[in-house]
N, C-alpha and C positions, 0 to 999 in steps of 0.2 A: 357889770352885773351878770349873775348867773343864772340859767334856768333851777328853780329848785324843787324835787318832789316829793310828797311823804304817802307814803302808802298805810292805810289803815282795812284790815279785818274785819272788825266786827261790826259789821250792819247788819238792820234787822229789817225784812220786809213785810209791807201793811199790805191791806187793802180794804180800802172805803168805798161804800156804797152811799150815793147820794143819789134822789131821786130814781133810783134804779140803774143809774152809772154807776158800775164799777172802777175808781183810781187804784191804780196802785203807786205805792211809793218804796225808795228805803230812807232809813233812820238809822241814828249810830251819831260815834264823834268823829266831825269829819278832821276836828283841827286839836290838836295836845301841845302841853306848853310848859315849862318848867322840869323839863324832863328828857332824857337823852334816849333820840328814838334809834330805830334799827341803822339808821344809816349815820349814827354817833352823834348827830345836830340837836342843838338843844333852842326852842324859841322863847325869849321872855314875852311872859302873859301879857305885862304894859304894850308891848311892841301889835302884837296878837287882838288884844284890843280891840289897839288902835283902828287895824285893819280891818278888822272883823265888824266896826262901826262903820267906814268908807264902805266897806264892800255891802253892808247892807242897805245902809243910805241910797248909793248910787247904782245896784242891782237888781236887790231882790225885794225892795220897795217897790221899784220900777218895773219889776216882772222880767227883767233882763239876764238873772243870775243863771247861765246855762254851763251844760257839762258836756262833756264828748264819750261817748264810747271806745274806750282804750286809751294808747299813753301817744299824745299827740307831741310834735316834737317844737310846739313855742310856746309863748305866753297867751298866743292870740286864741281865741273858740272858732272852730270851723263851724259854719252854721252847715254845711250839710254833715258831720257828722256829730251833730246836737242828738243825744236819747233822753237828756231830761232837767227837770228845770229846778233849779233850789229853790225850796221858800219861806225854810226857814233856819236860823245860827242862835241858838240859845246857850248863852255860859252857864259851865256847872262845874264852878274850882276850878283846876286849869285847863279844862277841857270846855269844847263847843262843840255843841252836839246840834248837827244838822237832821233838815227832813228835805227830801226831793222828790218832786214829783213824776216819774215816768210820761216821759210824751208819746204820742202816736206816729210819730218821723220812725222813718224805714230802721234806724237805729234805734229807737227806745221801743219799735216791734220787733229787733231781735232781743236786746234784756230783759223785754216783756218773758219772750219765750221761752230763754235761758233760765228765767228764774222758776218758772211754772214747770221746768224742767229737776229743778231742783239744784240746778247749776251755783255754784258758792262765789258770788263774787264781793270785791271791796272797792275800798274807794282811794281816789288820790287825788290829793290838793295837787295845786302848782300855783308856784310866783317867780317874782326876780327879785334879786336882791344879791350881797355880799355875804362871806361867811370868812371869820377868824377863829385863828386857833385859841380857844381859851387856858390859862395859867392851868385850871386843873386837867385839862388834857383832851378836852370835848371838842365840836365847831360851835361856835355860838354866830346863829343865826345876826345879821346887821341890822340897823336901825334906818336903813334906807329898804327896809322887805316893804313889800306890793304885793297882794294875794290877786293873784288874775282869775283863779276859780276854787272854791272850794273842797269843790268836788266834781272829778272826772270818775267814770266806773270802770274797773281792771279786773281781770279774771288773774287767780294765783297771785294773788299778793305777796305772798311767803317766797316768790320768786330768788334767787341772788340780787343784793342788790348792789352789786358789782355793775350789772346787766343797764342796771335802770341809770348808774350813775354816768356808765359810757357814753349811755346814747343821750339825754335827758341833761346832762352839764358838760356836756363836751364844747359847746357854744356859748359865747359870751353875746348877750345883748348890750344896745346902747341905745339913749335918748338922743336924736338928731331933729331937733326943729319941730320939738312936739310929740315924737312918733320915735316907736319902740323898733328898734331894726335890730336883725343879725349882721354885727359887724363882719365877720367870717364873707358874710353871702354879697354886703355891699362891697366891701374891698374886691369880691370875686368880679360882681358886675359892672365895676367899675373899669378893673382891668380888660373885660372880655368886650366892651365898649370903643375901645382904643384901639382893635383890629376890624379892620376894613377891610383885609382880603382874607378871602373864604379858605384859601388852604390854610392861610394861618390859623385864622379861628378852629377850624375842624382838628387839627393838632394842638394846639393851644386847650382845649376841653378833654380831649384825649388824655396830656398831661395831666391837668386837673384830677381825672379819674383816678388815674395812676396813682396820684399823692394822695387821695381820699383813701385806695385800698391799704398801701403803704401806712395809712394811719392807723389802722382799724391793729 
């Protein structure tokens, strides 16, 4: 399975006052469906759903449903760069149109900032899952997709998304005994496990690098 991410534009930002607290939030669709987005993938709405019901059941029911600031490079949420929290996915045709709530973590006080700044940012899902070529010529999204968060917040969405697809699906993930691993990274430390003397290792990593630049 692959890391997969879709970038979306247009959000719009609130801000609610309750008892004299100030929230702010954004809103927008965080998730489209039936539809071939910029980066040519197309997800069926059934599949979309599906997830979009797990993910709120076991998230953002739970108050768990959180985002990172910027494009993190797994499926997993780094809680120290958490800036805010979903709380709500409402379908409208084949869209889902999210709302999140801005946290007060060191991170949701810089997109605090940013935005009061006037700064234009968007949002981006991420999952795992497979993708195939469909007969009309599109990717069509697999029926093993897993949506891991909704929505992460990105500045320049409109980026290439050349860029996003190097870094962001360059890695395959695998289920191993429960638990979601970078195959790439277990094969690594499995091999770098195996040497016992230090000049090897310290050359052995060395190489490593070397075939990391080589990739790039």
């Amino acid at each position: 399975m692959k890391l997969i991410t879709e970038e979306i534009e247009s959000v719009e930002v609130l801000t609610e006052t309750v008892n004299g607290k100030k929230t702010l939030y954004i809103q927008g669709p965080f998730l489209q469906t039936e539809q071939k987005n910029r980066n040519g993938r197309v997800y069926r709405k059934d599949i979309m759903e599906r997830e979009v019901k797990r993910y709120t059941e076991s998230y953002i029911c739970k108050g768990r449903a959180l985002g990172e600031l910027g494009h993190p490079d797994g499926p997993t949420v780094n809680l120290d760069r958490v800036s805010h929290k979903i709380i709500s996915l409402e379908q409208r045709g084949n869209d889902f149109i999210g709302k999140a709530q801005i946290l007060s973590t060191p991170m949701g006080k810089i997109v605090e900032s940013l935005l009061k700044d006037g700064v234009c940012l968007g949002v981006s899902s991420r999952g795992i899952g497979s993708v195939r070529q469909h007969p009309s010529g599109y990717m069509e999204v697999g029926e093993d997709f897993m949506l891991a968060t909704a929505a992460d917040i990105v500045a320049d969405p409109s980026a290439p998304d050349a860029f996003v697809q190097g870094i962001m699906e360059g890695k395959e993930w695998v289920w191993d005994g429960g638990m979601l691993r970078e195959k790439m990274a277990e094969q690594t430390q499995r091999r770098i496990n195996t040497l016992v003397d230090e000049k090897l290792l310290g050359e052995y990593k060395l190489s490593l690098f070397n075939e990391f630049l080589n990739s790039l």
